[in-house]
PDB file of N, CA, C and O in Angstrom:
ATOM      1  N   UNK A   1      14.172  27.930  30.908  1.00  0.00           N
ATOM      2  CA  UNK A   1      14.687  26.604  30.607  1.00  0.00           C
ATOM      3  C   UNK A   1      14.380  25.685  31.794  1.00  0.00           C
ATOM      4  O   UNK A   1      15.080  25.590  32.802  1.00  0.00           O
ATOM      5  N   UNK A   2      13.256  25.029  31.548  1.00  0.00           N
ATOM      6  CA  UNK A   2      12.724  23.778  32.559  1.00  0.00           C
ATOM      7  C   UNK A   2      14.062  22.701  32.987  1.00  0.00           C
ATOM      8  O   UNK A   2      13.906  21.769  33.776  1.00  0.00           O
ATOM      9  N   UNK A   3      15.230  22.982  32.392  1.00  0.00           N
ATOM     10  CA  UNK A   3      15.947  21.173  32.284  1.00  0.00           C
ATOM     11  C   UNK A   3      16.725  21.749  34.115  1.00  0.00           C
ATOM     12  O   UNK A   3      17.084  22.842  34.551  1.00  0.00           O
ATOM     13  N   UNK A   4      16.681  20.053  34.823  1.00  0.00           N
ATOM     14  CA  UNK A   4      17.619  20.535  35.345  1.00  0.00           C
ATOM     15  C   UNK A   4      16.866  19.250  36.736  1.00  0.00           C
ATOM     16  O   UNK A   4      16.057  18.390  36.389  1.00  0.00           O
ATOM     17  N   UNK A   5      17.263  19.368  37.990  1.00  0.00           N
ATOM     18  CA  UNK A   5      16.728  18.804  38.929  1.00  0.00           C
ATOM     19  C   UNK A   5      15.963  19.379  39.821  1.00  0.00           C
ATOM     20  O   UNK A   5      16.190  20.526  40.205  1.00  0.00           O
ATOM     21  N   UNK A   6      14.635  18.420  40.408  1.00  0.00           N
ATOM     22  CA  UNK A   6      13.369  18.529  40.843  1.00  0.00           C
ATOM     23  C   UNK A   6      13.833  18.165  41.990  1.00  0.00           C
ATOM     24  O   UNK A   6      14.941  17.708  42.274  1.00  0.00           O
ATOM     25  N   UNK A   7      12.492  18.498  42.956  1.00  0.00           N
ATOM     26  CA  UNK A   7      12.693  17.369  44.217  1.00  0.00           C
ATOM     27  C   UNK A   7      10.977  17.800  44.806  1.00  0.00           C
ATOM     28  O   UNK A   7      10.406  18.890  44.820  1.00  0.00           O
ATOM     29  N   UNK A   8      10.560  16.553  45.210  1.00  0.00           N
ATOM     30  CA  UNK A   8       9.401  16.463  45.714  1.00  0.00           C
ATOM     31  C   UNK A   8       9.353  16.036  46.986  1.00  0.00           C
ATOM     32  O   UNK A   8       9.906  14.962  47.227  1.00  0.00           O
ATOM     33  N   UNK A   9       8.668  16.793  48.119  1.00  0.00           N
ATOM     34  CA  UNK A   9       8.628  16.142  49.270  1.00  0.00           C
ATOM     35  C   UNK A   9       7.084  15.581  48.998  1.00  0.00           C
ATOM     36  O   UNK A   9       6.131  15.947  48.310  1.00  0.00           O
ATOM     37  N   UNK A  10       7.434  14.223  50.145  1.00  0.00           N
ATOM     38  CA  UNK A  10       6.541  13.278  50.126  1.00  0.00           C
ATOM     39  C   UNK A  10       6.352  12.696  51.349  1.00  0.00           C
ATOM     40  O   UNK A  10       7.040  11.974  52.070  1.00  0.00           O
ATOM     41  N   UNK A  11       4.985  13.300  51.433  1.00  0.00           N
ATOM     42  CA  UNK A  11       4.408  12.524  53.185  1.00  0.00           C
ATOM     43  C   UNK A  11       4.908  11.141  53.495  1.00  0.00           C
ATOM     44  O   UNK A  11       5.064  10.297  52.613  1.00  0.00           O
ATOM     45  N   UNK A  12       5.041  11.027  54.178  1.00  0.00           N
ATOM     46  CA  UNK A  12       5.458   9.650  54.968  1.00  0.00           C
ATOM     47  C   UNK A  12       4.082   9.078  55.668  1.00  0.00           C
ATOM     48  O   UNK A  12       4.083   7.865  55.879  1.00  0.00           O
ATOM     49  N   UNK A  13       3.126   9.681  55.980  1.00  0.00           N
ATOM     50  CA  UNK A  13       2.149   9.447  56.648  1.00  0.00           C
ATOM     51  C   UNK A  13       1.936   9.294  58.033  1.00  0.00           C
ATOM     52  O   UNK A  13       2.693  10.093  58.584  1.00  0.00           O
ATOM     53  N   UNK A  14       1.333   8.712  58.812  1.00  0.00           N
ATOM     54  CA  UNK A  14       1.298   8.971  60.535  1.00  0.00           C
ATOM     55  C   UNK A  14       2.626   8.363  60.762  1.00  0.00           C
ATOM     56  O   UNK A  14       3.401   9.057  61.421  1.00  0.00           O
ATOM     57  N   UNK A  15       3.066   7.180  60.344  1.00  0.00           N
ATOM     58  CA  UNK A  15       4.356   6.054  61.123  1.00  0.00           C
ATOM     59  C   UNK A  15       5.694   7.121  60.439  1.00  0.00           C
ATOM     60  O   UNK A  15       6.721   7.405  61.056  1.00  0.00           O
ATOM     61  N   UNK A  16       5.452   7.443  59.458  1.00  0.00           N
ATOM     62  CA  UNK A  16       6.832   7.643  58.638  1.00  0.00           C
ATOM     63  C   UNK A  16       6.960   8.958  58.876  1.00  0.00           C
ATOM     64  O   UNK A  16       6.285   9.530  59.731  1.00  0.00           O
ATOM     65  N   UNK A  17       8.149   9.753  57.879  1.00  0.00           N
ATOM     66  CA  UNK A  17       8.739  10.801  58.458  1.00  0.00           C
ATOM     67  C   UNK A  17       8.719  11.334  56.712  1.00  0.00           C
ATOM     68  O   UNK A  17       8.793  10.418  55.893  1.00  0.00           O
ATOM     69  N   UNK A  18       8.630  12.680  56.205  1.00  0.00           N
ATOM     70  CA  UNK A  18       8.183  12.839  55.499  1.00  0.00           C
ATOM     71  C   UNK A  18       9.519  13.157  54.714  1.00  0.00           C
ATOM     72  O   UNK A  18      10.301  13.980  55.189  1.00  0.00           O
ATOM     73  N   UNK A  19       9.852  12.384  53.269  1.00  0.00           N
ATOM     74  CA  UNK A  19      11.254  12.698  52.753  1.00  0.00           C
ATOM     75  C   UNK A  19      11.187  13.311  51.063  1.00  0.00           C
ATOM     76  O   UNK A  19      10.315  13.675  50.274  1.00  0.00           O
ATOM     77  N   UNK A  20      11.936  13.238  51.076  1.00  0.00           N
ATOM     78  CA  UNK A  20      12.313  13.849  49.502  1.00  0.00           C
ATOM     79  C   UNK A  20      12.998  13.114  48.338  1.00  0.00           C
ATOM     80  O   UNK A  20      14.139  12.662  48.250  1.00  0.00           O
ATOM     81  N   UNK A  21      11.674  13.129  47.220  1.00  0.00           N
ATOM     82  CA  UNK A  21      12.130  12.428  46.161  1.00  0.00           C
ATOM     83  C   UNK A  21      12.968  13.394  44.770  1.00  0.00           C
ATOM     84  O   UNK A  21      12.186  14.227  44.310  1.00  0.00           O
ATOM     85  N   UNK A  22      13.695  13.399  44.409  1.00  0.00           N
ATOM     86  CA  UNK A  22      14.725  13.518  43.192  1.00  0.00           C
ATOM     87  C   UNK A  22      14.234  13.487  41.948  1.00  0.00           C
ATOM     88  O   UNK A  22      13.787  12.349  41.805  1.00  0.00           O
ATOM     89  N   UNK A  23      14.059  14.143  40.906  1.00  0.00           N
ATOM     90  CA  UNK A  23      13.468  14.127  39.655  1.00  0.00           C
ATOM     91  C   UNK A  23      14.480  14.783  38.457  1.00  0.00           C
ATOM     92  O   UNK A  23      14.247  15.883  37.956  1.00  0.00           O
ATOM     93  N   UNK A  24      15.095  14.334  38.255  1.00  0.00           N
ATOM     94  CA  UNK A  24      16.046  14.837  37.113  1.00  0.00           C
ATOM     95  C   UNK A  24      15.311  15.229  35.257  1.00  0.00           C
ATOM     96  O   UNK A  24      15.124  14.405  34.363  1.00  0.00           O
ATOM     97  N   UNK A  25      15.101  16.443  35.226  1.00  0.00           N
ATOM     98  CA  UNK A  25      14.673  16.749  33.460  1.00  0.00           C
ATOM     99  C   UNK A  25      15.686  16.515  32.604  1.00  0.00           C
ATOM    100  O   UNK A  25      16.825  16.686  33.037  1.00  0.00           O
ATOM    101  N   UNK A  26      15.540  16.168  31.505  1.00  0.00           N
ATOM    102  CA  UNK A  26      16.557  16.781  30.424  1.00  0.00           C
ATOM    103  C   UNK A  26      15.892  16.673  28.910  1.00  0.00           C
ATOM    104  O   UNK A  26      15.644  15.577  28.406  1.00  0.00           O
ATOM    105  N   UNK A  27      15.709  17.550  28.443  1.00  0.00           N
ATOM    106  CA  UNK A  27      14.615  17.484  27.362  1.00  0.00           C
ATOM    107  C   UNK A  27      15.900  18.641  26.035  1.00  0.00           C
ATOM    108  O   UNK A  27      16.900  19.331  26.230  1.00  0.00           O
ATOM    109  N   UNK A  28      15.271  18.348  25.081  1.00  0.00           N
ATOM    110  CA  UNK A  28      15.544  19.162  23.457  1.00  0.00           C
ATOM    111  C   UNK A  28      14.990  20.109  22.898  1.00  0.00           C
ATOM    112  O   UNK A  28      13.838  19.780  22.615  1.00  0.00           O
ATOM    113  N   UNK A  29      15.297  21.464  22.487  1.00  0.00           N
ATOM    114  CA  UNK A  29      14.276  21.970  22.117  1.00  0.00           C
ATOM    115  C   UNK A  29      15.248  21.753  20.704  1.00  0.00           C
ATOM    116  O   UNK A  29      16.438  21.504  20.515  1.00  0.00           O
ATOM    117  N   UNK A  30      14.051  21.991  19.829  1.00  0.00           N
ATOM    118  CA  UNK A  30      14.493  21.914  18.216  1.00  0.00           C
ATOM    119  C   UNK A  30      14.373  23.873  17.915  1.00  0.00           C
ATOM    120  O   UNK A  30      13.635  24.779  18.303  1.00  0.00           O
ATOM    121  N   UNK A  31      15.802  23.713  16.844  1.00  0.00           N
ATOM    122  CA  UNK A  31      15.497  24.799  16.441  1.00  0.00           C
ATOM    123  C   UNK A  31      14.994  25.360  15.622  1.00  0.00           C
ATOM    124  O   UNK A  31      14.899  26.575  15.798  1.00  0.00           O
ATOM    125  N   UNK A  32      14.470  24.815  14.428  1.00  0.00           N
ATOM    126  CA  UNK A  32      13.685  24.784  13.199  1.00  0.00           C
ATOM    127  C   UNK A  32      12.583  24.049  13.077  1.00  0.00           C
ATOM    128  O   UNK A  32      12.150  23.629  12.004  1.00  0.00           O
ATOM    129  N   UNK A  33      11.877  23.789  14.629  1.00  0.00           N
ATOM    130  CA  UNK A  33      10.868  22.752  13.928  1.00  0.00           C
ATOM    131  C   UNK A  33       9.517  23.821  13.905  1.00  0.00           C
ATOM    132  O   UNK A  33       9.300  24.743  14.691  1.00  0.00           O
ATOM    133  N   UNK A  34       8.736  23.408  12.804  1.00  0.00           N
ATOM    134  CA  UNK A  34       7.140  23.673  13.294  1.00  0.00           C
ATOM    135  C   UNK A  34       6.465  23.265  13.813  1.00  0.00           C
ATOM    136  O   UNK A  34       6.757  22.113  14.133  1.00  0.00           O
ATOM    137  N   UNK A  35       4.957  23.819  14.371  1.00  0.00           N
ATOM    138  CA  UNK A  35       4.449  23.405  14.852  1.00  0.00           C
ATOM    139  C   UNK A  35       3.056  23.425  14.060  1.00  0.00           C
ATOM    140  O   UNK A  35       2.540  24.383  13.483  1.00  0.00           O
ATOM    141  N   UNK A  36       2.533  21.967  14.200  1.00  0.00           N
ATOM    142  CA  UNK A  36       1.772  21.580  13.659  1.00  0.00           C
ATOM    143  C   UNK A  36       0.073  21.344  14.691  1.00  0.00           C
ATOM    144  O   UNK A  36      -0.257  20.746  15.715  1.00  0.00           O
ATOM    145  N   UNK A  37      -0.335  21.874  14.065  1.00  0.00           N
ATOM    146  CA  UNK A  37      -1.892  22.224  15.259  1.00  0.00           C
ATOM    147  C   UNK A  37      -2.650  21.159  14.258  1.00  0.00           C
ATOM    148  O   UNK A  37      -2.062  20.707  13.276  1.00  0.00           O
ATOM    149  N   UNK A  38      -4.147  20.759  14.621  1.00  0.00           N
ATOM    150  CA  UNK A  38      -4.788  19.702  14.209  1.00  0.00           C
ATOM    151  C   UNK A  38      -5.713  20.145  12.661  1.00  0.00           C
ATOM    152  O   UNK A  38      -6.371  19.376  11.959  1.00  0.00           O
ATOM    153  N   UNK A  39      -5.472  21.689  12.453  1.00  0.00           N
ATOM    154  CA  UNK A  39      -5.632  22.363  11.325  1.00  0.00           C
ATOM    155  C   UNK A  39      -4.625  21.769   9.947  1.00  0.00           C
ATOM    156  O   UNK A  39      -5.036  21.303   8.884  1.00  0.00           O
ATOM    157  N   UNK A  40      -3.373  21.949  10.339  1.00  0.00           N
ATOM    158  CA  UNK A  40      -2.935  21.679   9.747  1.00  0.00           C
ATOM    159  C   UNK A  40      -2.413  20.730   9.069  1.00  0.00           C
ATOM    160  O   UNK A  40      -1.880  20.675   7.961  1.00  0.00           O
ATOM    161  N   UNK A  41      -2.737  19.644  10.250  1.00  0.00           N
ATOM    162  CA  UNK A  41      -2.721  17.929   9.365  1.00  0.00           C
ATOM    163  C   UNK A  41      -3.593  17.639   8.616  1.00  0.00           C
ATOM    164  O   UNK A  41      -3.529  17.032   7.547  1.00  0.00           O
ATOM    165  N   UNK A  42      -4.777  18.223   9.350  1.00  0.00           N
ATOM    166  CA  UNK A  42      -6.041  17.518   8.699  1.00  0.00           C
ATOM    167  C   UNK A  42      -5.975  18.311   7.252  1.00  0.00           C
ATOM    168  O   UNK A  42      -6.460  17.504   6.459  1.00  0.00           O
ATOM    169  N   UNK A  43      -5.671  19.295   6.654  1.00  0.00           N
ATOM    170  CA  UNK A  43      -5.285  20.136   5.552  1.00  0.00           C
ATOM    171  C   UNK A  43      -4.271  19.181   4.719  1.00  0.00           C
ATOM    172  O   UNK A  43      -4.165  19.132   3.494  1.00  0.00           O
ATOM    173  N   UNK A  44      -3.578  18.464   5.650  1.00  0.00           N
ATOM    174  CA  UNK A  44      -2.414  17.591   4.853  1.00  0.00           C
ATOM    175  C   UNK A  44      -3.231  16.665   4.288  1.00  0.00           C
ATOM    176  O   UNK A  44      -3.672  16.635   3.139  1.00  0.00           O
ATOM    177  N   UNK A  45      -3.404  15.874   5.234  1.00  0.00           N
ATOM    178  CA  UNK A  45      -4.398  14.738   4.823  1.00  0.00           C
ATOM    179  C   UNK A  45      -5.402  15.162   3.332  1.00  0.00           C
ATOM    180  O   UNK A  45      -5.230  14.784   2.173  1.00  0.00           O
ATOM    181  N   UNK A  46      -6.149  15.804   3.732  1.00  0.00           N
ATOM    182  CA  UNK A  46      -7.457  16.249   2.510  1.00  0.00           C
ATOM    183  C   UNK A  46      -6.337  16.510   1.385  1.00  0.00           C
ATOM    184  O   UNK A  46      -6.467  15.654   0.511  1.00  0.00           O
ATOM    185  N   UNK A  47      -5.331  17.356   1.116  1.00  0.00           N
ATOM    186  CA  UNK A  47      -4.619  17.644   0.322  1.00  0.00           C
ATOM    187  C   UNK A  47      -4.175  16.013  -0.435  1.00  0.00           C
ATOM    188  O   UNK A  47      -4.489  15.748  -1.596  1.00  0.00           O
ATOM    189  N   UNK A  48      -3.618  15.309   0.220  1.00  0.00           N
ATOM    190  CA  UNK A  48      -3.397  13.980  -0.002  1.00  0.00           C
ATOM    191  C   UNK A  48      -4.090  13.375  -0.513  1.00  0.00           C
ATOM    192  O   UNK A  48      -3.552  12.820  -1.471  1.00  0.00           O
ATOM    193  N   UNK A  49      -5.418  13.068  -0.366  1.00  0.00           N
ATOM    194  CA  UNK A  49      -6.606  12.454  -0.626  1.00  0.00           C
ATOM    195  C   UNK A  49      -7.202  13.112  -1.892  1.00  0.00           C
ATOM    196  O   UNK A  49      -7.790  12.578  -2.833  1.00  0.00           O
ATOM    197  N   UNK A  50      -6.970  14.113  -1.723  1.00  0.00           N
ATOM    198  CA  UNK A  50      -7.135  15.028  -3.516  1.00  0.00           C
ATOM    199  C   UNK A  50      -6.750  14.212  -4.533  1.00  0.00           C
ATOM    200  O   UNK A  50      -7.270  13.568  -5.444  1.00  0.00           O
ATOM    201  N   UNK A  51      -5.458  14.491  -3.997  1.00  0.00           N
ATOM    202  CA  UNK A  51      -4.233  14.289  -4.779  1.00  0.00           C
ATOM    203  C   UNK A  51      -3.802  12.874  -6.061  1.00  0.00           C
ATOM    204  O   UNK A  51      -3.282  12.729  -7.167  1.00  0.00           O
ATOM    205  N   UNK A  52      -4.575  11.932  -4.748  1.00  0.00           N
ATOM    206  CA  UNK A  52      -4.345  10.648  -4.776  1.00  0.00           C
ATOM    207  C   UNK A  52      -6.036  10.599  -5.946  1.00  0.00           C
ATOM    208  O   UNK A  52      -5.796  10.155  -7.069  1.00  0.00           O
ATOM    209  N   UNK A  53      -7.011  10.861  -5.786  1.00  0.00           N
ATOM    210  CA  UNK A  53      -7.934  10.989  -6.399  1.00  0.00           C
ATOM    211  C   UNK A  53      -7.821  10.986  -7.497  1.00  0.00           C
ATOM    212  O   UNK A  53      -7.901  10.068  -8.313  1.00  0.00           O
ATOM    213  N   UNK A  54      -7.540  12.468  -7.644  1.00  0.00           N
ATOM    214  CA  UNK A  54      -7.107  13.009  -9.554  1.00  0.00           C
ATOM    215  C   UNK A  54      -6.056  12.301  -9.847  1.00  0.00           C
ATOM    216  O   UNK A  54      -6.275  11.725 -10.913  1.00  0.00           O
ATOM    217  N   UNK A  55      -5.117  12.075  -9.473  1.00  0.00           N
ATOM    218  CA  UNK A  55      -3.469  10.688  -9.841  1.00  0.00           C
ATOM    219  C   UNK A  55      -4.586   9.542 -10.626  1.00  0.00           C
ATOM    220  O   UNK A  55      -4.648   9.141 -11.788  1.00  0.00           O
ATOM    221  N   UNK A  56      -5.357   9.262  -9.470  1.00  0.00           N
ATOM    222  CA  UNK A  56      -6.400   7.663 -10.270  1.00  0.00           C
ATOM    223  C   UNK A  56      -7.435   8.279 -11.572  1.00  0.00           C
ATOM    224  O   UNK A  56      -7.555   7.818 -12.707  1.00  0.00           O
ATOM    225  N   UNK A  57      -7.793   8.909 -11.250  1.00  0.00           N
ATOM    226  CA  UNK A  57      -8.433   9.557 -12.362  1.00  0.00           C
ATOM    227  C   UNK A  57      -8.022   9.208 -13.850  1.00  0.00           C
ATOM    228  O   UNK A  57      -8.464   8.391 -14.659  1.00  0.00           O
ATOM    229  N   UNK A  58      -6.543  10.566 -13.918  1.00  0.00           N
ATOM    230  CA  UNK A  58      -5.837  10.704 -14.563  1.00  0.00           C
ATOM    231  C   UNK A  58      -5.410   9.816 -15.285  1.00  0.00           C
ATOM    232  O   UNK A  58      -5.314  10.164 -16.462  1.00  0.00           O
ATOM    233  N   UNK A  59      -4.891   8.058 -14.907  1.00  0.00           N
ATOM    234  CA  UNK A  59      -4.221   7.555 -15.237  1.00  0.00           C
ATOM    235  C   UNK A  59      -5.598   6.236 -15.538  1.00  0.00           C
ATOM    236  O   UNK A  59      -5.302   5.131 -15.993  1.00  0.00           O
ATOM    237  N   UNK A  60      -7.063   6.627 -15.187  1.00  0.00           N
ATOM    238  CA  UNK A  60      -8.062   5.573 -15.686  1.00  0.00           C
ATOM    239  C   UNK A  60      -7.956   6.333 -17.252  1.00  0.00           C
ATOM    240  O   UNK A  60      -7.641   5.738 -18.282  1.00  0.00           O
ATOM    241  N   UNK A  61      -8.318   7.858 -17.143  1.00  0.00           N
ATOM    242  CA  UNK A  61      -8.506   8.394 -18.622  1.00  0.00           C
ATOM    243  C   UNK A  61      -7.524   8.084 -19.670  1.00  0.00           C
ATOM    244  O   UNK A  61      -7.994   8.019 -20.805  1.00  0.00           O
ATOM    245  N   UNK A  62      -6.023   7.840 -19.514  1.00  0.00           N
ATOM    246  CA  UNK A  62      -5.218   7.998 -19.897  1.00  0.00           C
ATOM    247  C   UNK A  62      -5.284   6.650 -20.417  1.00  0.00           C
ATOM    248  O   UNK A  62      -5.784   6.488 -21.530  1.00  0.00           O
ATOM    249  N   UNK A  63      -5.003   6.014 -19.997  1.00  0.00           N
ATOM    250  CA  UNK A  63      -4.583   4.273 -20.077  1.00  0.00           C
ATOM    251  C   UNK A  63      -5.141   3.568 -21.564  1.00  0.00           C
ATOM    252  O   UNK A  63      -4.573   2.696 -22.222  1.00  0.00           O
ATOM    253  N   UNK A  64      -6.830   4.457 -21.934  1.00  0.00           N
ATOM    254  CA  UNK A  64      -7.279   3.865 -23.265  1.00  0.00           C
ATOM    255  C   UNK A  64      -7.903   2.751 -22.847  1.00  0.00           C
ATOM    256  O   UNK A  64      -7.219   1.733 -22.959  1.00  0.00           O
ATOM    257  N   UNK A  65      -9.084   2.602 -22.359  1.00  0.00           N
ATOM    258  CA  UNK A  65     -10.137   1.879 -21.451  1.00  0.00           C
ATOM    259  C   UNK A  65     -10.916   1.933 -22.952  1.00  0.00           C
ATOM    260  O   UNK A  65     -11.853   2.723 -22.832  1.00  0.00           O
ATOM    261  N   UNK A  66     -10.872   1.422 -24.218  1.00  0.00           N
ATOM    262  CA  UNK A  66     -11.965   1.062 -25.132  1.00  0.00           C
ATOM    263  C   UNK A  66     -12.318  -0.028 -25.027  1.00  0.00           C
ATOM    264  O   UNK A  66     -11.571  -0.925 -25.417  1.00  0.00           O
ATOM    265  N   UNK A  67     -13.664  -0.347 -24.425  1.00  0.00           N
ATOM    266  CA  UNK A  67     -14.438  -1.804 -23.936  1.00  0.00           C
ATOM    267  C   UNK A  67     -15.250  -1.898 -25.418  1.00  0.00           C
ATOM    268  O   UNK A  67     -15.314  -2.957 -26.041  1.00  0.00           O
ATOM    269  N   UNK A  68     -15.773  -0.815 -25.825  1.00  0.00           N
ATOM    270  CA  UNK A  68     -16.952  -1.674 -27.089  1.00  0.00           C
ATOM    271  C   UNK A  68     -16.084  -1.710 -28.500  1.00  0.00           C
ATOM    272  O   UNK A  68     -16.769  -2.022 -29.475  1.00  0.00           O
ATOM    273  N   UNK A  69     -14.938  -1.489 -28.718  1.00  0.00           N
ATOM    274  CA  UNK A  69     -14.367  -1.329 -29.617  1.00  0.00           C
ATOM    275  C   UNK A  69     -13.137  -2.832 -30.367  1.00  0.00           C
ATOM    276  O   UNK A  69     -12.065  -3.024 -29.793  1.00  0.00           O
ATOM    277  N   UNK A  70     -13.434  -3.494 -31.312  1.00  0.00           N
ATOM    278  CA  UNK A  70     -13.042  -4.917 -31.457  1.00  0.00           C
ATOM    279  C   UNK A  70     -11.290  -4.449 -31.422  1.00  0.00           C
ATOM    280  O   UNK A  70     -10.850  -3.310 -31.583  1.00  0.00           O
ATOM    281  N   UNK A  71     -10.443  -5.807 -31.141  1.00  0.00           N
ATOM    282  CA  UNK A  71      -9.099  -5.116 -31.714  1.00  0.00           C
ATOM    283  C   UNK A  71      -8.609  -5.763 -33.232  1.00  0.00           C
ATOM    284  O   UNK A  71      -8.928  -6.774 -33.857  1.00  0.00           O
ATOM    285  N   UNK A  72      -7.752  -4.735 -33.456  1.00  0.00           N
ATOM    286  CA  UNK A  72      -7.237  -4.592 -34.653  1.00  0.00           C
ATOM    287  C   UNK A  72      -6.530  -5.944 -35.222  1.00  0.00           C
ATOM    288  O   UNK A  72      -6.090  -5.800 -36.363  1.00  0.00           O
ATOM    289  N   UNK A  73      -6.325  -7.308 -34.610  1.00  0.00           N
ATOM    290  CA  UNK A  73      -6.070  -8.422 -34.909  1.00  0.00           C
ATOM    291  C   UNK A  73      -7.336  -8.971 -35.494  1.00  0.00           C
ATOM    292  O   UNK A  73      -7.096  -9.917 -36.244  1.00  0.00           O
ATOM    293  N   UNK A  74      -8.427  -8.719 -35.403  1.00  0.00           N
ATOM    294  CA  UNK A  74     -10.115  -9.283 -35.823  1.00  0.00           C
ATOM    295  C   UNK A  74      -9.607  -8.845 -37.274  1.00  0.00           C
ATOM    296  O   UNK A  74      -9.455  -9.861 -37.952  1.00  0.00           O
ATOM    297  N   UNK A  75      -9.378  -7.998 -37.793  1.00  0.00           N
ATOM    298  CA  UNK A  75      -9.319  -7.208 -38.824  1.00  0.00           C
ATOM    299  C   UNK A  75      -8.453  -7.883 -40.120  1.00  0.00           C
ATOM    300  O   UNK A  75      -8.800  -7.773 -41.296  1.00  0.00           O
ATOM    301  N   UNK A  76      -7.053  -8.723 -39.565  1.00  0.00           N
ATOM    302  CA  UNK A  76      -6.380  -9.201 -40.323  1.00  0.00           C
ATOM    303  C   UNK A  76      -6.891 -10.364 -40.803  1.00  0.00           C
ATOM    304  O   UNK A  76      -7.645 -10.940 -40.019  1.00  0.00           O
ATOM    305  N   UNK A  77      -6.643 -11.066 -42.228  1.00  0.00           N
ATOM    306  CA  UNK A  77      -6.890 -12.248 -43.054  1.00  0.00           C
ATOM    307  C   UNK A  77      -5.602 -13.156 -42.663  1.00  0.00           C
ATOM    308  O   UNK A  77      -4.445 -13.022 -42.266  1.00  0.00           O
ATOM    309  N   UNK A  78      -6.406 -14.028 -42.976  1.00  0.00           N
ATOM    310  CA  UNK A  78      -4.744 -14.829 -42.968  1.00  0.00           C
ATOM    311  C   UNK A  78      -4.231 -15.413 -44.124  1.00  0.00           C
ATOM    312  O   UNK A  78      -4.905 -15.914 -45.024  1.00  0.00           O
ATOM    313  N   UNK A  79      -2.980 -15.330 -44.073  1.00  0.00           N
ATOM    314  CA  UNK A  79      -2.722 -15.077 -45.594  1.00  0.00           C
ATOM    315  C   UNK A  79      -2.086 -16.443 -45.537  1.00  0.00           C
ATOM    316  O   UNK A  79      -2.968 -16.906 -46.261  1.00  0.00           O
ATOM    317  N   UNK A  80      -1.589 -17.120 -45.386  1.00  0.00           N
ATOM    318  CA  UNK A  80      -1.589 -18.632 -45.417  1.00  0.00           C
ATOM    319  C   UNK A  80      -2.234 -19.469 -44.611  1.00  0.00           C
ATOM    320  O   UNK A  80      -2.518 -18.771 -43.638  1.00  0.00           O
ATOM    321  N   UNK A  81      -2.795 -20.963 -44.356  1.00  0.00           N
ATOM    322  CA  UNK A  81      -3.379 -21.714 -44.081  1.00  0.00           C
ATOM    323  C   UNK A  81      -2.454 -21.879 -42.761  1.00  0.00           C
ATOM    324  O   UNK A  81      -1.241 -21.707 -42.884  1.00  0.00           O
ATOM    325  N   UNK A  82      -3.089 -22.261 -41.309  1.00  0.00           N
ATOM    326  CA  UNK A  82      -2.829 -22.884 -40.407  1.00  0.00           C
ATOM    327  C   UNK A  82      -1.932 -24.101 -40.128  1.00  0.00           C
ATOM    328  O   UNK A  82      -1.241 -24.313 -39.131  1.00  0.00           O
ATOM    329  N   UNK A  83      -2.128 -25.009 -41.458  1.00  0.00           N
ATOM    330  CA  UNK A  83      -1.504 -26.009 -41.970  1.00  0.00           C
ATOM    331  C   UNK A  83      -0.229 -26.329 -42.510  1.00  0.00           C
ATOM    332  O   UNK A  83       0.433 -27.366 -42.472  1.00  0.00           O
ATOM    333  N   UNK A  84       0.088 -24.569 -43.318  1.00  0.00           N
ATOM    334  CA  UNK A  84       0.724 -24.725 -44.385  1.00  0.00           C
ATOM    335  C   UNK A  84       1.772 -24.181 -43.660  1.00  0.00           C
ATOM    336  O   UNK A  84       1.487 -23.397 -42.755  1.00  0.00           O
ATOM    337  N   UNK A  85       3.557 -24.593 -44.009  1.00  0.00           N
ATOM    338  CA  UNK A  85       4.882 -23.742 -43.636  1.00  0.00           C
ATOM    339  C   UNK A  85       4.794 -23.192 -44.368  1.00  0.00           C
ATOM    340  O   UNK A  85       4.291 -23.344 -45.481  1.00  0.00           O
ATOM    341  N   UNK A  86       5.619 -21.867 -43.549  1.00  0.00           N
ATOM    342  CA  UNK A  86       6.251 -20.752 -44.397  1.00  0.00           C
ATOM    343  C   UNK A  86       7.458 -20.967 -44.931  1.00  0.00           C
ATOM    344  O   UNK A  86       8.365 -21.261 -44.153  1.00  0.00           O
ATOM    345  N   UNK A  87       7.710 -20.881 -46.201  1.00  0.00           N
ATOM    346  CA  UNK A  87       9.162 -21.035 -46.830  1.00  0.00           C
ATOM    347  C   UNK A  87       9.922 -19.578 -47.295  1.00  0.00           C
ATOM    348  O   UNK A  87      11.048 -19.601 -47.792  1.00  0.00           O
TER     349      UNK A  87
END
């Protein structure tokens, strides 16, 4: 366990007299954490980027993207005149 107090001596140089500086630690260790190496992000990431891929995919196929196909309002007559009320 690193935590706790330091001390560094420190030249003073030709005039000075050589003294001691004070360094106090205090740090956390976690008890459940992992550890994550540069393997394993980059695995996150790509996983993500998959992910996000097929999601867009999925939801272009899905959606019903018919471009050459007229819609079903072309199809209807009109059964009274533009002009005329309905009673």
């Amino acid at each position: 366990d690193p935590r706790g107090l330091y001390t560094c001596r420190v030249s003073g140089g030709a005039l000075r007299a050589p003294r001691d500086v004070a360094l106090q630690v205090h740090y956390r260790l976690c008890q459940n954490c992992i550890e994550l190496d540069a393997a394993t992000i980059s695995g996150i990431v790509v996983a993500d980027v998959v992910a996000t891929v097929f999601l867009a995919i999925a939801v272009y196929c899905i959606s019903g993207h018919d471009k050459g196909r007229l819609s079903r309002a072309s199809d209807r007559q009109n059964l009274i005149a533009n002009d005329q009320l309905y009673q």
